[in-house]
N, C-alpha and C positions, 0 to 999 in steps of 0.2 A: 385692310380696313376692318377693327372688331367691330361688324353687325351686330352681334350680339350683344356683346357688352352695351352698345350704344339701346339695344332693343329693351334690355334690362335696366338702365337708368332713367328711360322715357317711357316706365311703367306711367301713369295718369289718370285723372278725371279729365276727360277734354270731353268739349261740346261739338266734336267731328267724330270721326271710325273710330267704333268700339272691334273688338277684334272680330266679331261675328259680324261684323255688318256685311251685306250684298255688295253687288257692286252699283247698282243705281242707285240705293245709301250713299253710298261713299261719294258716287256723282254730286250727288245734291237734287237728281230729276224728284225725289218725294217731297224736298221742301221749296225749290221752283212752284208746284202743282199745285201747292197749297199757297202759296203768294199768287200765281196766276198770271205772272207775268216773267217777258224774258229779260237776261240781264243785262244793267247796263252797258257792261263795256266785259272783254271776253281778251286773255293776254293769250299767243298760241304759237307755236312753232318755237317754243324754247327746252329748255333744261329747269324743270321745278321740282329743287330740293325741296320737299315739305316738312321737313324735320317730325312727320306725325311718329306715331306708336312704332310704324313698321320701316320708317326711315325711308317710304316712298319717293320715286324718282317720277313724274307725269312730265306730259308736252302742256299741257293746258289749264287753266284758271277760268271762272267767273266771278262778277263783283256785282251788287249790286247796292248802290246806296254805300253806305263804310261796311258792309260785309263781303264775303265769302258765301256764292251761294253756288261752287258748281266746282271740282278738280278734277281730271281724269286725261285722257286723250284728247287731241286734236281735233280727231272726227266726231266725237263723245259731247265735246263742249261747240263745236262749231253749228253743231243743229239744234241748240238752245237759240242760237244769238234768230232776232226780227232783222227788219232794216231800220231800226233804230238804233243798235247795240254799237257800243266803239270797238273794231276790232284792231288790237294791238298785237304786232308781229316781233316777237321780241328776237328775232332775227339770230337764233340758235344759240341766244346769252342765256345766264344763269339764274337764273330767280328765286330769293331763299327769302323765309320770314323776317319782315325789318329786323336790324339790330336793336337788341335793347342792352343799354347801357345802365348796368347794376349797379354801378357806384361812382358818382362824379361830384363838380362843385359848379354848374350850370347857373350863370354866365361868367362863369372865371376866366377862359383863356379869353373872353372879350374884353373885360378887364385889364386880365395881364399883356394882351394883343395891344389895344390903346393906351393905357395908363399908367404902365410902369415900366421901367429901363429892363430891357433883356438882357441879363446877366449870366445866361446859362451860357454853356460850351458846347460847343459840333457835335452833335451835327443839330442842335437846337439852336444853338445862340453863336458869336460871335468870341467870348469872351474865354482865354485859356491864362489868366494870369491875374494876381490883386491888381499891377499896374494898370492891365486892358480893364478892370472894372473900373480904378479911380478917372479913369481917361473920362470914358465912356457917363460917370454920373458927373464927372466936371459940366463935359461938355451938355449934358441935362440942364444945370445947374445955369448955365449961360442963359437959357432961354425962359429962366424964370425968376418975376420979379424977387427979391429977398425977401427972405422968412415963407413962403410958401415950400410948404412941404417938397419933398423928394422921395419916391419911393422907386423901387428895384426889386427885381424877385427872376429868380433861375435857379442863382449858383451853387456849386459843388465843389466844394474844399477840398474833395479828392481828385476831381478835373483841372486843380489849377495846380502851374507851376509849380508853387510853394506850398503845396499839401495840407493849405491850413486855413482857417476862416481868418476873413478879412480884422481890423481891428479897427476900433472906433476913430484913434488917431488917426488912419489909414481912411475912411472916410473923412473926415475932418480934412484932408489934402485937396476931397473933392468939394467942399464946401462948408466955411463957418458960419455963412449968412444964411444958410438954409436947415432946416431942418432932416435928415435923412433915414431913412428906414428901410431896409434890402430883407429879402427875407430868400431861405431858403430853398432848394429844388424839391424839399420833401414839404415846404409849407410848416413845419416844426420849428424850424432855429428862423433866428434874426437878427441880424447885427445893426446896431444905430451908434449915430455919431454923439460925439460933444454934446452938441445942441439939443439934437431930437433928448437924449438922458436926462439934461437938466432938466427941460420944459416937461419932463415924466415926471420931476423932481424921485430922479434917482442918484446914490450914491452910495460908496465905498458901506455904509451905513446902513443901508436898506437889508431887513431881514432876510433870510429865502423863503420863498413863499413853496406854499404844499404842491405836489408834481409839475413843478420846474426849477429851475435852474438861472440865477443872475449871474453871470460868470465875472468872476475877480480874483484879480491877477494874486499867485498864491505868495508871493514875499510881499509884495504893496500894497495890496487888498484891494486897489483899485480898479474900477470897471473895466474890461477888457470892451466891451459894448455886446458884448454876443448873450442873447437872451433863449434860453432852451424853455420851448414849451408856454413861455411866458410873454410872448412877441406884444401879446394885445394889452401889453402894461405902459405900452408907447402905444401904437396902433390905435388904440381909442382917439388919440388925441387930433389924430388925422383928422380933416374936414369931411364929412361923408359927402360922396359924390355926388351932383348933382342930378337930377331926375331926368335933364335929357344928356347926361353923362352913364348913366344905368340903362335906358331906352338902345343907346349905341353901343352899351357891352352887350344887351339881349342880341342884337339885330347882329352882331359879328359873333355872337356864340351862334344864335340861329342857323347862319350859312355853313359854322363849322361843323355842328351837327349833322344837319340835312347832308350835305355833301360828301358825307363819310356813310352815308346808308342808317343813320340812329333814326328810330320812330319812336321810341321811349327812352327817354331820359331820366336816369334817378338821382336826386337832388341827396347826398348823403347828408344831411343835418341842418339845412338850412330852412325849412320849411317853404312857406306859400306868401313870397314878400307882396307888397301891395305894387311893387314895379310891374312883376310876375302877371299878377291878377291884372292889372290894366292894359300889358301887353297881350292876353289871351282874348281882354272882351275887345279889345283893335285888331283882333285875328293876325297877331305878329307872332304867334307861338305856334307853326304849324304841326308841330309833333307833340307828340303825348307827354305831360312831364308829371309824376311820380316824388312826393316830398316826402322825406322824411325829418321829423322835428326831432330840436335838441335838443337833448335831456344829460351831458356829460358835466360832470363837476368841472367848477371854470378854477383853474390855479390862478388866474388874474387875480381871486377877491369876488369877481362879480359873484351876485343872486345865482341858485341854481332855477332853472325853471319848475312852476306850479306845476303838478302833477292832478290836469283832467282826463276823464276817462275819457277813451279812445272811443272816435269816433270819425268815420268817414265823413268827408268834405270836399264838396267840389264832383266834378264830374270823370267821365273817360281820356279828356285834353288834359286837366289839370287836379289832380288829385292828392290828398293829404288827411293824416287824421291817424293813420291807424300801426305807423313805425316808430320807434321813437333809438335816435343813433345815441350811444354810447360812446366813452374811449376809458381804454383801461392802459395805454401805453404811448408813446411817441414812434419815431421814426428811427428804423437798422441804420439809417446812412446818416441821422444827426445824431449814432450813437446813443436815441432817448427810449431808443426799444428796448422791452425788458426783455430779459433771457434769463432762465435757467442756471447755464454757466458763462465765464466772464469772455466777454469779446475778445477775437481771436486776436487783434493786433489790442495792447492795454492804451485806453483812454485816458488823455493827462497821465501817462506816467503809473497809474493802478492797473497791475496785470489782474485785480478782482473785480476790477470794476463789468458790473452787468446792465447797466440802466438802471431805469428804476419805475415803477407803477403813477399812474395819473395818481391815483387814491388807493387807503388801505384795502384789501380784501374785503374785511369787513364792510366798510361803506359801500363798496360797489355791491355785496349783496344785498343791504339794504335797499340801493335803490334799485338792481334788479326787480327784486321781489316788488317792490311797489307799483313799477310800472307794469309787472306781468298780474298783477292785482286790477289794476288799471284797465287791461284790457290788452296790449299792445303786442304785435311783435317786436320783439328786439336785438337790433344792429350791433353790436360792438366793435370798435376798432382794438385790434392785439395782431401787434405785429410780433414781438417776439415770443416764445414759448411760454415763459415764466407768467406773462400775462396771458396768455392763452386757457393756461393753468388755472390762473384768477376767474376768466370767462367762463369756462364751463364749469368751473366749482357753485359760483354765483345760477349759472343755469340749472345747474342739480337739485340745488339747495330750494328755489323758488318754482320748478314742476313736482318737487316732494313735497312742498306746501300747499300745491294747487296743480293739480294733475289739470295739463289741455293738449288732447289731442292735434296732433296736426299745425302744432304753433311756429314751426317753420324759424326757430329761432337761428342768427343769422352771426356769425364770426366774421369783419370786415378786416383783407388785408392777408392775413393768416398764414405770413410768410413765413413763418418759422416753426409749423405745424408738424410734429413729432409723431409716430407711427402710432404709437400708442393713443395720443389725443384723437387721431382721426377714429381710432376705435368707441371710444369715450364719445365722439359726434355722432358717428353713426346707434349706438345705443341711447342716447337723447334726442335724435332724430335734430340735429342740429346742423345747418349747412353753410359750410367755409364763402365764400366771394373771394378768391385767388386775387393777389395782382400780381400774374404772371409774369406780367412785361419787363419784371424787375431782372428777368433772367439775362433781358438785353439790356436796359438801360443802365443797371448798377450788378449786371453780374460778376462780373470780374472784378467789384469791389467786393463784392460777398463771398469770392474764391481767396483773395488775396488778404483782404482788409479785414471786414465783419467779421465772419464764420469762420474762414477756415475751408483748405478745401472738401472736406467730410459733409460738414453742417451746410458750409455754401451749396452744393450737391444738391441739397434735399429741398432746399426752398421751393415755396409753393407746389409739394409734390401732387400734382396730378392724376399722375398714373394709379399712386396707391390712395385717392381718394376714390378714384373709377374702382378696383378691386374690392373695395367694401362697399358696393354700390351705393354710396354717397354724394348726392348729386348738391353740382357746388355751379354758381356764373365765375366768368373769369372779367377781371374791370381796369378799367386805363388811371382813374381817380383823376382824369381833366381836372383842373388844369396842371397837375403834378404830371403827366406826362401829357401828349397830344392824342385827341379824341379821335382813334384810330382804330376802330374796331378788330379788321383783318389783319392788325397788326399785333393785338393779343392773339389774335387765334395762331398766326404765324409764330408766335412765341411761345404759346403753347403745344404746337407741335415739333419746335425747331430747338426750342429753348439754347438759340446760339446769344453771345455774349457782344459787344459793340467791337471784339478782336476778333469774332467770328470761331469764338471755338463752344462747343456741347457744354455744360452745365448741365449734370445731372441727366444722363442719356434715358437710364432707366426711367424718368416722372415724363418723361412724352407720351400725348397721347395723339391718337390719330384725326384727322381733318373735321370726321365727321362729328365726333364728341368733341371737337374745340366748339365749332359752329351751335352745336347744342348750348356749350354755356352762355354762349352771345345770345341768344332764342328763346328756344322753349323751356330749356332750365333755368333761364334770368326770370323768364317770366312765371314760373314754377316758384321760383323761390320767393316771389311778390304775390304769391297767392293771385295769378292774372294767368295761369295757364287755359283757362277754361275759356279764356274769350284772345288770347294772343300768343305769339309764340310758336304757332305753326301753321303751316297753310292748310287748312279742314275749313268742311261746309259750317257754318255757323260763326267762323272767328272773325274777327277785325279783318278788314281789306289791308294789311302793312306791310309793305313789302321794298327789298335790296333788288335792285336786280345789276348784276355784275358783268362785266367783259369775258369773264373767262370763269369758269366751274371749279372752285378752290379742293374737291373732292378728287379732280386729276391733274395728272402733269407732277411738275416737280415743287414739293411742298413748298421749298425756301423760295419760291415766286409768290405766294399767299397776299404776301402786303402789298406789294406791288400791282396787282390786278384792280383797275379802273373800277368805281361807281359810279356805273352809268347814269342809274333814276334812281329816287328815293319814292316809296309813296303809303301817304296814311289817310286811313278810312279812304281810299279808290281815289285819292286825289295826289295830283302829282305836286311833291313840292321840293326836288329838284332834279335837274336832266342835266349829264354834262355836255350835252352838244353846246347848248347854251351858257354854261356855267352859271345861269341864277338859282335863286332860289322861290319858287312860286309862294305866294300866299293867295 
């Protein structure tokens, strides 16, 4: 395990052990003294990762209220507690700072869980074929009166039989009385039928709109139904959900969250909906959630959003105001990621073909710079290189125009992040958000199909981001894959493939710097290290506590290891003896 390395990247401001500190400092006996009272509840006889400065290992914890007011020894913390104090015997488990989840779409898998046909393939879904999908949206189709929409979302044109996106015909077999709309496992592509095209009033006719894609067929011109990048040119027309149709995506994302050990959730673009907001002030949001607003040019047509100055809103539960997400590119697996050079297997028949940019260069600097004018930090999504390029060009250009220290500006995705670029980040102090997980989920597409096995290799390289001490979170982007925290970390140490072979051996890094970018580097990179993200006297009460110590034993067990309790600000909100979730 690099100690070091890990000690080197969890340099900080925190509001716990500075590196001088004593040891009754570090206790928390001088800020006890000064409250004057003992703590409430006291966790003892476990294993507690504290992810702090020095990557301390303790047996004991105190909490008092939603803080931390006590870490050290068993015997250290046990002559704090009165006979008031709860004492929790965490029975020789492992207890690490909640997960915080740095880039997700919170409440999507509630959504996608209730309200649309599972179309993905194994080990997610059911579906390995176009026919197992038409099957499966028929039989949808039976249970709903006609002309009420139909929607689908999983699938993967490279997990099915016939290696290729479904066709609109081909939905049309599942339904003409219905309208229908599938959308991809990357959330980028979407294929719609007959129906759903005309009621867009689209056709053979319809221009291409700016960073997307209406695909049509190249001898007929006619609509094939597969829409790149442009999904929400139908999708608008969907009925929006109803409000206690939203209330029961929160309350089944809730569970999913809580259950998997998230205390903080980050909303990648969606900001602070008024569902959100009402389910916080019903106390149905028992985790911390983190928005960031959108600010990306829409290829729909739509408005871009007002550009106000950045401003915090909202509290520690539910917070927004001060991010604003970007996209400068699409998705490696719907082939809409840019790159550099052209896809290793040629797309439609063009062995040049590279992708292509949301928007020109140009305008994304523009709106860079306005928002970093603004005030904001900012997110971009660039999944392949050539936008990557675009991202930190845009970043260069808008801290030469206004120098700001410590802006934490953020690369979402950054799968196809080139040695060189990581250089270029760490010199603008700029910090990646990996999605790892793409190593299992779509790595042996990126060895075989995408990249190449050279470029496939390199994806989301780790290792050589840790080497330029470049401190990055690594994210699952729920509901594009499942909100499975140890299962990024497992993928960034294992980085095995869904056939079980290495991708890219050299970019692994070790248990304890995975667990970091779930932690105190997520929370680092939200500008929130100072009060979360490790367990020190003064931070949030948030905490995982696990079956089994992910720091030993044999790595490729990682995801597999139980979450036992979830718990934020000193209150438990779920235990799996029980399998609820508390509010």
């Amino acid at each position: 395990m690099d100690m070091r390395g890990m000690q080197n990247r969890m340099t900080r401001r925190s509001a716990g052990v500075a590196g001088g500190a004593t040891l009754a400092t570090w206790l928390g006996f001088g800020w006890l003294g000064a409250q004057g009272t003992a703590p409430d509840t006291i966790y003892v006889n476990g294993t507690i990762v504290t992810m702090d400065a020095q990557s301390r290992s303790v047996a004991a914890v105190a909490t008092r209220g939603d803080r931390i007011v006590a870490v050290g020894t068993d015997v250290a913390i046990r002559r704090l507690a009165d006979d008031r104090t709860r004492v929790v015997d965490l029975q020789q488990r492992t207890m690490l700072p909640g997960f915080i989840d740095a880039h997700s779409h919170f409440p999507g898998s509630g959504t996608a869980a209730l309200f649309t046909v599972n179309l993905s393939s194994p080990p997610l879904g059911p579906i390995n074929s176009v026919e197992n999908m038409v099957a499966a949206l028929r039989q949808k189709a039976r249970t709903l009166p006609a002309g009420q929409w139909i929607r689908g979302g999983g699938y993967d044109q490279t997990l099915l039989r016939e290696g290729r996106h479904p066709t609109r015909q081909e939905l049309d077999r599942a339904s003409t009385d219905h309208p229908i709309l599938i959308t991809h496992a990357s959330g980028h592509l979407s294929v719609a039928n007959s129906r759903a095209l005309q009621l867009a009033g689209l056709t053979k006719d319809t221009p291409q709109p700016q960073g997307g894609v209406i695909q049509k067929d190249p001898k007929t011109g006619e609509l094939t139904g597969l829409l790149e990048e442009v999904g929400g040119m139908v999708g608008r027309l969907i009925p929006p959900q109803t409000p206690a149709e939203i209330q029961q995506a929160i309350d089944w994302s809730v569970r999913d969250y809580a259950s998997n050990g998230v205390t903080t959730a980050t909303l990648a673009g969606g900001g602070i909906s008024t569902a959100l907001r009402q389910a916080g002030k019903e106390g149905r949001l028992p985790f911390r959630i983190v928005a960031m607003i959108p600010g990306a040019a829409r290829p729909d047509g739509g408005a871009a959003p007002t550009i106000v100055p950045a401003a915090r809103l909202g509290d520690e539960m539910l917070k927004s105001g001060l991010t604003v997400k970007l996209m400068q590119d699409g998705s490696i697996q719907g082939f809409t990621g840019y790159l550099s050079k052209p896809y290793h297997t040629p797309y439609n028949d063009d062995p040049q073909y590279r992708g292509y940019p949301r928007e020109p260069r140009a305008a994304l600097v523009e709106r860079v710079k306005a928002y970093h004018r603004a005030g904001y930090q900012i997110a971009t999504h660039a999944n392949g290189d050539a936008a990557i390029d675009d991202v930190l060009f845009a970043y260069r250009e808008a801290l030469a125009e206004r120098p700001r220290p410590d802006h934490r500006f953020r690369v979402e995705h950054a799968q196809m992040t080139r040695d060189d670029q990581l250089d270029t980040m760490k010199a603008l102090g700029v910090s990646p958000s990996f999605f790892v997980s793409h190593t299992y989920f779509w790595g042996d597409q990126h060895r075989d199909i995408f990249q190449g096995p050279e470029r496939g290799a390199h994806i989301s390289p780790l290792a050589a981001a840790v080497a330029r001490g470049i401190r990055f979170s690594i994210h699952l982007d729920s509901n594009v894959t499942p909100m499975r925290p140890l299962q990024a970390v497992w993928s960034a140490v294992n980085r095995l493939t869904r056939t079980d072979r290495v991708l890219g051996p050299d970019q692994r890094i070790p248990p304890l710097q995975a667990l970091g970018a779930v932690t105190i580097d997520a929370a680092w990179q939200a500008h929130d290290d100072t009060i979360k993200g490790s367990i020190e006297t003064g931070k949030l009460a948030d905490f995982v506590i696990l079956a089994e110590n992910p720091l030993v034993g044999d790595p490729r067990r990682i995801k597999d290891i139980h979450v036992m309790e979830t718990i934020v600000g000193g209150r438990s909100i779920y235990r799996r003896e029980s399998g609820r979730t508390d509010r």
